[in-house]
C-alpha positions, 0 to 999 in steps of 0.5 A, a space after each residue: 108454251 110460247 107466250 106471243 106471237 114471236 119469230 115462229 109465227 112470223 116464219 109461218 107468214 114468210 114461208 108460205 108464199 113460197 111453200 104454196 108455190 111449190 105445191 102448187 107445181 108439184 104433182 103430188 102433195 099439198 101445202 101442209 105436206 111441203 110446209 111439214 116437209 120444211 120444218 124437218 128440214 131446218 129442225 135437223 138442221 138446227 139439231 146437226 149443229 147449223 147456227 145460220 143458214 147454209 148451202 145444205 137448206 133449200 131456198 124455203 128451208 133458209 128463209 123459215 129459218 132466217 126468220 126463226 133467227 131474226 127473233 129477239 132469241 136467237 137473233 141476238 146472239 151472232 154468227 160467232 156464238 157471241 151474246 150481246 150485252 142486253 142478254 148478258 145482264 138477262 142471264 146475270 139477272 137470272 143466275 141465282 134462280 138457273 143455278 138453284 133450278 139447275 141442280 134441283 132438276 139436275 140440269 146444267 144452269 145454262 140450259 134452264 136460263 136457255 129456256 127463260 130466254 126461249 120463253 121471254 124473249 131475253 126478258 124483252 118480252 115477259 107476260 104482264 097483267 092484263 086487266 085490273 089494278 096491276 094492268 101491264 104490270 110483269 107477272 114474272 112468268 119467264 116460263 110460260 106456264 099456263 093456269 090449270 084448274 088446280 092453281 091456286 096463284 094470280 093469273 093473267 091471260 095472254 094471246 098465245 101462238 099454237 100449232 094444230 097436231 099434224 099440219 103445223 098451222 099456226 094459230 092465236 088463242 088466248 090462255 090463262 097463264 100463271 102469275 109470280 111476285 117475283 122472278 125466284 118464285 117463277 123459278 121454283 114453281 116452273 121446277 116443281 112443275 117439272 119434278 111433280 109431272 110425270 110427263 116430263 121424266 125423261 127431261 130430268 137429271 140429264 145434266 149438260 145434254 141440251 137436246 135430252 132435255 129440250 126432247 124430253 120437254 117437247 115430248 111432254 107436251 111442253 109446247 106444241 111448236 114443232 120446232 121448240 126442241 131444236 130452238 131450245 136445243 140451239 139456244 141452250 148449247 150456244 149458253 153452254 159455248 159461251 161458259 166456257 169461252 167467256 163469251 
C-alpha cells in the first residue's frame, strides 16, 4: 500500500541501467529475470540481518539497496541503529496509538509504529487531500489503507506506486484512499481492518516476531512490492533494538 513514489521506485530507475547491461551480455535471460534475480538478493539479504550495503551484494544488488536506504524510512536511521531526532518525535507523537494497536492485534508497539513509519515516511510524507475545501489538508492515513466500495469515511485519491505480479515493474496509478479526523482514528481503523480480514491471520498475535508479522501482511496482499517485507521486517527490528537500547 505505498503511498508515493518513494525510494522503491527510485531503485527501480537506478538499477536498470545497470540491470539491462547485464542481460544484454548474458546468454541467457532477459532483463525482467535479472532484475527478479536483484530484488531476492537485497530481500534476503536484508531479511539475514544486513543493515547496509556489503561485500556479499553484487555491485546491482548494492546499488538497489543504497537507493532503497537513502529514503526518508530507512535512511534516516544510521549504520549504528541510531534514530534521529525528527523520527524520535514521530514515534513520541505516535505511542499512544502503537501501544493501543499493538495489544489489540497482539503485536509489539514497535512493529506497528514500523509500519506507520514504512508508510508515511516518518510522517514526512502523509497522504493529503487532494481537491475540495480541505485540499492539501492531512487525511491522517498513516497506513495506506485504500477505499473500497464498502467504506463509508472521507476519501482522497493519491498516485501511488505499484509492482506488476511477476516482473516487479514499477508503476503509477491513482487509488482512492481512506481519510481519518485524527491519528487515533487512523490506528484503530487500520487495527480493524487487520483483525476483520482473514487474509491477514497468519500476521497476528505474533508478538515481537518482526518478520512473522511483516510476511504475514506481504502474504496477504498488503501491498504489492516485493520487497515490502524484508523493508518492514529491517525497520521493525531497528524499532525494536532501539527499545532496548535507548537508542
Amino acid at each position: 500500500m505505498a503511498t508515493q513514489a518513494t525510494a522503491a521506485s527510485s531503485a527501480t530507475s537506478a538499477i536498470q541501467s545497470n540491470v539491462r547491461a547485464t542481460a544484454a551480455t548474458a546468454s541467457t535471460g532477459s532483463f525482467n529475470s535479472v532484475f527478479q534475480q536483484v530484488q531476492g538478493e537485497v530481500a534476503r539479504f536484508i531479511e539475514q540481518g544486513g543493515g547496509t550495503a556489503g561485500t556479499t551484494l553484487s555491485p546491482q544488488g548494492r546499488a538497489y539497496l543504497e537507493q532503497t536506504q537513502s529514503s526518508n524510512v530507512l535512511g534516516n536511521i544510521n549504520q549504528g541503529g541510531e534514530i534521529g531526532e525528527v523520527q524520535q518525535q514521530f514515534l513520541a507523537s505516535i505511542k499512544p496509538w502503537a501501544e493501543e494497536t499493538g495489544a489489540r492485534l497482539g503485536v509489539a508497539p514497535e512493529v506497528v509504529a514500523a509500519h506507520a513509519a514504512l508508510e508515511s515516511g516518518w510522517g514526512q510524507h502523509p497522504l493529503r487531500q487532494g481537491t475540495g475545501a480541505n485540499a492539501g489538508s492531512d487525511t491522517n492515513n498513516l497506513f495506506g489503507i485504500k477505499a473500497g466500495a464498502k467504506w463509508q469515511g472521507d476519501v482522497t485519491t493519491a498516485l501511488t506506486t505499484e509492482y506488476e505480479g511477476g516482473s516487479g515493474t514499477a508503476l503509477k496509478k491513482t487509488e482512492r484512499f481512506r481519510s481519518y479526523p485524527d491519528q487515533a482514528s487512523a490506528f484503530r481503523d487500520y487495527a480493524q481492518v487487520l483483525l476483520d480480514n482473514p487474509r491477514y491471520r497468519t500476521a497476528l498475535n505474533t508478538g515481537s516476531d518482526a518478520g512473522a508479522f511483516a510476511q504475514g501482511l506481504a502474504r496477504g496482499g498488503y501491498a504489492t512490492d516485493p520487497n515490502y517485507a524484508a523493508k518492514l521486517t529491517q525497520l521493525a527490528t531497528r524499532l525494536q533494538r532501539s527499545a532496548l537500547t535507548g537508542n
